[in-house]
C-alpha positions in Angstrom: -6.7 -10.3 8.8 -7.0 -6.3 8.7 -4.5 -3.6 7.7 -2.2 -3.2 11.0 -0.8 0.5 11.0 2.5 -0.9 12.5 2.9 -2.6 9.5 3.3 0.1 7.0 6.7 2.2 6.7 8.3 4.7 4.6 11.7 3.5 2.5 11.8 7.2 0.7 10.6 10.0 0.8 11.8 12.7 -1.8 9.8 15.9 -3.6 6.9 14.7 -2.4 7.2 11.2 -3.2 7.2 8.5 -0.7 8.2 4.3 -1.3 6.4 2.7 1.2 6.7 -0.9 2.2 4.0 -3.1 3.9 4.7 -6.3 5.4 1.2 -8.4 5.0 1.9 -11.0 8.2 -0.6 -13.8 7.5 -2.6 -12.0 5.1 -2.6 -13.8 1.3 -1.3 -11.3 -1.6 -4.8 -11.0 -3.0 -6.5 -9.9 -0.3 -3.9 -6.6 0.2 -5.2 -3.4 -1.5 -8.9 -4.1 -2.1 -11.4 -1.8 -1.8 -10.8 -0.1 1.8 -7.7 -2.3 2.9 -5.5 1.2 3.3 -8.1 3.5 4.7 -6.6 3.5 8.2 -3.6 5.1 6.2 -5.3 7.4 4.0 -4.5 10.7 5.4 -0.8 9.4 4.8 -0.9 8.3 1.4 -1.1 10.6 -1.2 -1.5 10.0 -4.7 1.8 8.9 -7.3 3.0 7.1 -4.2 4.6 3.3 -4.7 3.7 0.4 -2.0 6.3 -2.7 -1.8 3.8 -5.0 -0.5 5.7 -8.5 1.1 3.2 -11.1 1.6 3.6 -15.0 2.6 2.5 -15.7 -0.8 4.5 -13.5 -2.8 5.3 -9.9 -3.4 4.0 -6.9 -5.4 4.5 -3.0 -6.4 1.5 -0.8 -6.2 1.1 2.4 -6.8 -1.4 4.8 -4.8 -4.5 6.3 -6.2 -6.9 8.4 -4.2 -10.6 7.7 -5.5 -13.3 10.2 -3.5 -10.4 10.1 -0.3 -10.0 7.0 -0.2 -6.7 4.9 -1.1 -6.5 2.6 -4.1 -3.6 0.8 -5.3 -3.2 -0.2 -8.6 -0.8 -2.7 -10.0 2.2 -2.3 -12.0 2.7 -3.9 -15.5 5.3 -4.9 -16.7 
C-alpha cells in the first residue's frame, strides 16, 4: 500500500516540535519511511520531528529529516 493522509496525526505539538503517530493499516514495518513514503506530508513535517509508526508487524520511532524537501525518517538507537 501507499501513505494514506488520514493516517497520520499529531500527539504534540510544543516550541515547534510535533510527535506524530502513523497508523501503517496493512502495510509491513519495512516498507514505512523509504525513500518518498511521507512526501504527501512534507509540507507538514519539518525537521527534529518524532513519528510513532504502528504497523501489523511491529512498531517504531523515527525521527524526521528533510533531504532537498523531501521527508526522511531515520531510526532511533537505542
Amino acid at each position: 500500500m501507499s501513505f494514506a493522509l488520514r493516517n497520520l496525526c499529531v500527539l504534540a505539538y510544543a516550541n515547534g516540535f510535533t510527535l506524530w503517530h502513523y497508523k501503517a493499516g496493512a502495510d509491513a514495518l519495512d516498507d514505512i519511511g523509504g525513500q518518498g513514503f511521507f512526501a504527501d506530508a512534507s509540507n507538514m513535517m519539518m525537521a527534529g520531528d518524532m513519528v510513532m509508526i504502528s504497523a501489523h508487524d511491529g512498531g517504531r520511532v523515527a525521527a524526521v529529516a528533510k533531504r532537498q524537501g523531501a521527508v526522511a525518517l531515520a531510526e532511533l538507537q537505542a
